[in-house]
N, C-alpha and C positions, 0 to 999 in steps of 0.2 A: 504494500500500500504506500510507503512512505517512499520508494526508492523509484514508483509511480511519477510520485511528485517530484522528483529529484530527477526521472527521465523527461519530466514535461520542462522543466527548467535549460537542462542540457538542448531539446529541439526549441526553445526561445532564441539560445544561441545560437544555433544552430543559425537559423531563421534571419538571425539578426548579422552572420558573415563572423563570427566567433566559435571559436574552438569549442566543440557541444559537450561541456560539462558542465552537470546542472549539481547542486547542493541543497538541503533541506536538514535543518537543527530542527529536533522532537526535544521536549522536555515535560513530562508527565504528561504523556500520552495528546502533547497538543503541538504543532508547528510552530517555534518562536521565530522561525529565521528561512530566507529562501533567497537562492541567487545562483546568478549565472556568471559563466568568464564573463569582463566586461576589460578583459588588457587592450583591445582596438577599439572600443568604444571611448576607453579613460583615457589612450595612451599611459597607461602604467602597466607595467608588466608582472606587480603585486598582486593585480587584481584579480585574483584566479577566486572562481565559485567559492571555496572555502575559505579565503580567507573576508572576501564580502561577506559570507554566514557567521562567521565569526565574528565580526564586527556589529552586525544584527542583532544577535544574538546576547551578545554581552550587553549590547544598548539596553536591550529589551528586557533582561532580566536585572538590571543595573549592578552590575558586576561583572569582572573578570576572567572569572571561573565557571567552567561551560561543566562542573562534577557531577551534575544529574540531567547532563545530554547526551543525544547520539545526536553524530553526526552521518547521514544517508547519502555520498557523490558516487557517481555516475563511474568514476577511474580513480583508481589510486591514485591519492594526496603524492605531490612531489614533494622534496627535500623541504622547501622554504616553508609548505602546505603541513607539514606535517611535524614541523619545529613547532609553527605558531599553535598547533592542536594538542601537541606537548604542553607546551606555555597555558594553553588555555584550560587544559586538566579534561577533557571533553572525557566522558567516563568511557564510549563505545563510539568507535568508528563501523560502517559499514560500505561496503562498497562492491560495485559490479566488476567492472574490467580491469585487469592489473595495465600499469603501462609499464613496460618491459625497457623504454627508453628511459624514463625520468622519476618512477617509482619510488619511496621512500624505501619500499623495504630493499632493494637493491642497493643502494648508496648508505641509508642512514638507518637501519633496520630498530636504532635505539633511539632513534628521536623523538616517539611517543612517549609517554606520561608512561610510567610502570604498571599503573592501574588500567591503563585502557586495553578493552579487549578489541580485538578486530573478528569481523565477519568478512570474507569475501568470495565474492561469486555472484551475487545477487543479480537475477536478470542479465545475466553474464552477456547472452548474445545478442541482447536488444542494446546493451550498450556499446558494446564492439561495433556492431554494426552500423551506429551514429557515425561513431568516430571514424571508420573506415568508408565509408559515406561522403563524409568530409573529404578528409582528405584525399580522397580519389578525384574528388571535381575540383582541387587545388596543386596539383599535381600533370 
């Protein structure tokens, strides 16, 4: 359901000419936070879906500490993506498609928070498939 919402975010970008990864914060069982890449939109190269939900997110609950959320994107968090989710204590990551190129767990497999579990797989080929979508008609 949640990672639903996270694949309608990624085809905004999509949509929008940004890289289709979409992001969705739960915290007790309610949506606090939603976003898409917006790096060609912002010209910031920060601005990957999670770290816009992370920002959301802390706004929303006014605080820092994301300890009683999941986080729902679309590809695995890169390096920078996956500091800041450390930093933020987010209890649960979940995610569909590994990225093989920029992946956290490849590069920084300890940059998570010690408490966060990760799920991944979710909707695995509906999110690959975005992404391979893309970059096929940019290519």
């Amino acid at each position: 359901m949640y990672m639903r919402k996270a694949l309608a975010e990624a085809q905004q970008a999509y949509d929008e000419g940004e890289i289709p990864i979409g992001a969705v914060i739960v915290c007790k069982d309610h949506v606090i936070a939603r976003s898409h890449n917006l790096t060609e939109t912002l010209h910031d190269v920060t601005a990957h879906a999670e770290m816009q939900a992370i920002t959301s997110a802390a706004n929303e609950l006014g605080g820092k500490y994301l300890t009683d959320c999941t986080l729902y994107v679309t590809v695995e968090p890169c390096v920078m993506c996956a500091g800041a989710l450390g930093w933020s204590q987010v209890s649960r990551i979940v995610y569909g498609t590994e990225d093989e190129k920029r992946g956290y767990h490849q590069y920084a497999p300890l940059a998570l928070h010690p408490k966060t579990t990760v799920t991944k797989g979710i909707l695995v080929e509906e999110c690959r498939r975005l992404m391979q979508e893309f970059f096929k008609t940019r290519r």
